[in-house]
Structures are given as C-alpha cells and as structure tokens.
KOLZA-290818 format. One record per residue (C-alpha): residue number from 0; residue in one letter; x, z, y. Coordinates in steps of 0.25 Angstrom, whole numbers, plus 5000, padded with zeros to 4 digits. Each point is the difference from the previous one (the first is absolute). Layout:
KOLZA-290818
+-----+-----+------+------+------+
!   n ! res !   c1 !   c3 !   c2 !
+-----+-----+------+------+------+
! NUM !   A !    X !    Z !    Y !
...
+-----+-----+------+------+------+
//
This chain:
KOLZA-290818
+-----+-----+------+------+------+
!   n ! res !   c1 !   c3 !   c2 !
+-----+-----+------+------+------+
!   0 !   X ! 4962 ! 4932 ! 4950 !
!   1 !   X ! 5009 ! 4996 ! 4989 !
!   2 !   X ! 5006 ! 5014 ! 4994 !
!   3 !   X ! 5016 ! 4995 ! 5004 !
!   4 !   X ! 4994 ! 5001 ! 5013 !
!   5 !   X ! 4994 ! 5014 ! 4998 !
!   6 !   X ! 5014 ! 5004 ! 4994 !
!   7 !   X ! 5007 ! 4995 ! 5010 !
!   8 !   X ! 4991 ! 5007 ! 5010 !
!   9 !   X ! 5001 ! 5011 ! 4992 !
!  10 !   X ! 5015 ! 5002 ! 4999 !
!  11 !   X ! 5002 ! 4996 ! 5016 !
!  12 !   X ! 4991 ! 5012 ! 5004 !
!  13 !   X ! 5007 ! 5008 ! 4989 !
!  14 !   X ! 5013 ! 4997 ! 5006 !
!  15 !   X ! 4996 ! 5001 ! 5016 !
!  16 !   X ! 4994 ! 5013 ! 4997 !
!  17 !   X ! 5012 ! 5006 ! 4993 !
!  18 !   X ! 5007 ! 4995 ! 5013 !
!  19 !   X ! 4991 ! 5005 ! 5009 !
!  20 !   X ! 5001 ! 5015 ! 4994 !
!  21 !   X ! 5015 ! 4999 ! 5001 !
!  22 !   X ! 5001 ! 4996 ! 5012 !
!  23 !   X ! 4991 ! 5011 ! 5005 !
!  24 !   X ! 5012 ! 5011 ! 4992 !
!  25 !   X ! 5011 ! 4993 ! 5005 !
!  26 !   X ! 4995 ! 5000 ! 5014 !
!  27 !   X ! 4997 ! 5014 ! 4998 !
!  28 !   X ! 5015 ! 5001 ! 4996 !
!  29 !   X ! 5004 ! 4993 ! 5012 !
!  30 !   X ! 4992 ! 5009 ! 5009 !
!  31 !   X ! 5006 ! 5013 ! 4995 !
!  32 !   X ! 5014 ! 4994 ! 5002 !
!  33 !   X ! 4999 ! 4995 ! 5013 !
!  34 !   X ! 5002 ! 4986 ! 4996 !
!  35 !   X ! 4995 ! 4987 ! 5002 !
!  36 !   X ! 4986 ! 4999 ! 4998 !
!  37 !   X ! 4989 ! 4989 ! 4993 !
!  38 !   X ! 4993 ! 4997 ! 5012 !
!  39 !   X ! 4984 ! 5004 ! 5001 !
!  40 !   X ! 4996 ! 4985 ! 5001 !
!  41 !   X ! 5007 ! 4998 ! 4986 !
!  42 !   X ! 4993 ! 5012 ! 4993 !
!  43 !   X ! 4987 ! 4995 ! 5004 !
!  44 !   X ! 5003 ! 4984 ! 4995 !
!  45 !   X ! 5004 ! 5004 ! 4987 !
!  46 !   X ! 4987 ! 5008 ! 4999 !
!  47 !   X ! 4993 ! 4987 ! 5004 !
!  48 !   X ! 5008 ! 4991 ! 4992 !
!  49 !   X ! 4993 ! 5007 ! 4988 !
!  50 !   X ! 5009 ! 5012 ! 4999 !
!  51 !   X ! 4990 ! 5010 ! 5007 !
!  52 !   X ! 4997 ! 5007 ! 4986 !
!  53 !   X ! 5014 ! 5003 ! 5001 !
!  54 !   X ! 5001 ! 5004 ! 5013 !
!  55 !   X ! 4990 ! 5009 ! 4999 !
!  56 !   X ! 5007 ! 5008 ! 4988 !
!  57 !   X ! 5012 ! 5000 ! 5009 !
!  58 !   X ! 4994 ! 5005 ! 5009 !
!  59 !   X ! 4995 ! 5012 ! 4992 !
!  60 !   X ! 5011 ! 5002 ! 4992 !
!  61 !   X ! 5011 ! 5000 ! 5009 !
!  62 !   X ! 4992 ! 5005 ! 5011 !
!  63 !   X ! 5003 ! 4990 ! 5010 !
!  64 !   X ! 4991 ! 4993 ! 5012 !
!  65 !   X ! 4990 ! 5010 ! 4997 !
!  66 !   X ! 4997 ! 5004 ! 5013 !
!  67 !   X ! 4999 ! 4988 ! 5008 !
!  68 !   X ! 4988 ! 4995 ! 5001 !
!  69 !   X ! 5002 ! 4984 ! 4997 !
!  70 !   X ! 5006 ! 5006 ! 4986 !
!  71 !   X ! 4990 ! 5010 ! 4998 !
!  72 !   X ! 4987 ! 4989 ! 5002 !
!  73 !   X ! 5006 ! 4988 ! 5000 !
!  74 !   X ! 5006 ! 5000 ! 4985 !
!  75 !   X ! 4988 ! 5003 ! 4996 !
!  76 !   X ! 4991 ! 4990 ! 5009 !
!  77 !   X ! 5010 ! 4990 ! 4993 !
!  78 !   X ! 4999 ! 5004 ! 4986 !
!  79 !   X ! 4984 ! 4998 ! 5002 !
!  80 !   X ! 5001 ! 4988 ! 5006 !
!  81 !   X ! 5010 ! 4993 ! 4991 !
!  82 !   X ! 4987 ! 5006 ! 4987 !
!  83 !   X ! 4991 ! 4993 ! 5007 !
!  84 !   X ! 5008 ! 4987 ! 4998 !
!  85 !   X ! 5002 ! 5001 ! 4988 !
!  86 !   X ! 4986 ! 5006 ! 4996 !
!  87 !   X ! 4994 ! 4986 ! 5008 !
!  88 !   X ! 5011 ! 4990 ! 4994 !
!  89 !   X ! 4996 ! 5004 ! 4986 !
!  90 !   X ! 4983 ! 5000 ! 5005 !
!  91 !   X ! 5005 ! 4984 ! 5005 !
!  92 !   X ! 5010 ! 4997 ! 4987 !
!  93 !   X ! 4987 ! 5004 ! 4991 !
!  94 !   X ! 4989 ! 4995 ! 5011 !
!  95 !   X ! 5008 ! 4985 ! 5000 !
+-----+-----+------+------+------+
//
C-alpha cells in the first residue's frame, strides 16, 4: 500500500466520520423540531461506508438512536467488522 493511498484513506474516513457524527446532531435537531427526518437506512450506510466511529460518538453525544436496538448493537457490530478488515488487509499487504 503506497502511503498516498493510506492518506487518502486516511482523509476519506476522516471526512465520513466527521459527517456521520453531524448527521446524527442534525437529525437530533430535526427530531426536537418536528421536522423532516435523515432516514434510519441512511444513518446506518453512513456508518457502513466507514463513518461508524462517527456515528457512534453521535450517538453518545447527541444522545440519539440510543435506544433502538439496530443503533445500539449494530453500530458496533460494524465498527468490529470494518477492524477486522482492516487488521486482515494489512496481515495480506505484509503477507504478499
């Protein structure tokens, strides 16, 4: 793995999880106003697309989604999962 690749990974996950924790708080803010929501389905991708750090901060700080269940397990569940890619693409970079 070249390290522009690594920075460039590095910035995009910076980036989606900065996004991922705001869009918890805004949708936070669109819940308290009784206005139009961030649908769960979208909470959930941005979490899978590599913002599920972010998510869960979001989650904690804003106190949002904390009491459903597919928030409560399945951020985490994610989180572990997207380490163990990681942890075994850098085994295989190293192994190959």
């Amino acid at each position: 793995m070249t390290k522009y690749l690594l920075y460039g990974l590095l910035i995009y996950l910076a980036a989606i999880n900065i996004v991922a924790f705001f869009l918890y708080g805004i949708d936070k803010w669109k819940a308290r106003h009784d206005k139009w929501r961030i649908t769960e389905a979208r909470l959930i991708w941005i979490a899978v697309a590599g913002g599920s750090i972010g998510a869960l901060l979001g989650m904690k700080i804003w106190h949002h989604k904390t009491k459903h269940a597919k928030f409560r397990f399945g951020l985490p569940a994610i989180l572990i999962l997207q380490i163990a890619a990681v942890v075994a693409a850098v085994y295989y970079c190293h192994m190959g």
